[in-house]
C-alpha positions in Angstrom: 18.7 2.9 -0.5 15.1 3.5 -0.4 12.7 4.5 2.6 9.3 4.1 2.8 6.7 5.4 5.2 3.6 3.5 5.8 1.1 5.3 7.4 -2.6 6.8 6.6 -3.8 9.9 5.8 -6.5 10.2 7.7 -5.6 9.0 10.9 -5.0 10.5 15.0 -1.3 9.7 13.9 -1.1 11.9 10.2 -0.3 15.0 11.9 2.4 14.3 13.2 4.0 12.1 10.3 3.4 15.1 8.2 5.2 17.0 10.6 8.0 14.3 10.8 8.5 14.5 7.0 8.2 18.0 6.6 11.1 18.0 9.5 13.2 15.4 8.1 13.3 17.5 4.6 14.2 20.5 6.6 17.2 19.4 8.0 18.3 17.2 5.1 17.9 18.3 1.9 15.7 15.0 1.3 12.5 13.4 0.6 11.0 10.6 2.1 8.5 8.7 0.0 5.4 7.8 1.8 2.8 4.7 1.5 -0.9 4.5 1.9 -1.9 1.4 2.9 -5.4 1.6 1.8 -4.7 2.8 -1.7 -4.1 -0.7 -4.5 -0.5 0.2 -4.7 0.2 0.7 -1.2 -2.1 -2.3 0.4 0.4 -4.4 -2.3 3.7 -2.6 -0.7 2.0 -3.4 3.1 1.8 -7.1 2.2 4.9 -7.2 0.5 7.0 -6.0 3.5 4.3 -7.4 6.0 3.1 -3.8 7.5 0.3 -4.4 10.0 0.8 -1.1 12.5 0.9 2.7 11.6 3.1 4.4 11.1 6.0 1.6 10.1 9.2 3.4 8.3 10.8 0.2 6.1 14.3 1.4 5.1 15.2 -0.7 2.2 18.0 -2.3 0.4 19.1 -1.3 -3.3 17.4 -4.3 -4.2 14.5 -4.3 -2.2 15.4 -6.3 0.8 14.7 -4.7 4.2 17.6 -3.1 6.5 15.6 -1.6 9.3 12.1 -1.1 10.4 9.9 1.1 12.4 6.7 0.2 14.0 4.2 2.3 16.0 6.5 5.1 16.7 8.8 7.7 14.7 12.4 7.2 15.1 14.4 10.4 15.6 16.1 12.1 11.7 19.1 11.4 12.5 18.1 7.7 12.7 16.5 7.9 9.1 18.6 9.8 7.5 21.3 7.5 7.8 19.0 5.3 5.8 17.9 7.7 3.5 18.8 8.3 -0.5 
């Protein structure tokens, strides 16, 4: 499984992503790979999985279809890292 977080850098809402991240690799050992929308990879990644709202967490299948989403607002860790690699 794969988990992406969608959100930007500079934002009112980077803070405390960061701090969700740097959290969520705390507790479990594990990485979280995260998306910037406004970069060419990451608009192509916001299209692809239809990401309109900051921050969206997209927990994916092995092959790329989507399980779960987040929009707007962090889940708790426990939620994610069920998700997670």
């Amino acid at each position: 499984m794969r988990v992406l977080v969608f959100y930007k850098p500079v934002s009112e809402t980077a803070r405390s992503v960061d701090e969700f991240m740097h959290e969520f690799t705390r507790r479990t050992g594990r990485t979280l790979e995260t998306v910037d929308p406004e970069s060419r990879e990451g608009s192509i990644l916001a299209v692809t999985y239809d990401v309109v709202e900051y921050p969206t967490i997209v927990a994916l299948r092995d092959d790329g279809s989507e399980l779960t989403r987040w929009r707007g607002t962090l889940p708790t860790i426990s939620e994610v890292s069920y998700y997670g690699e």
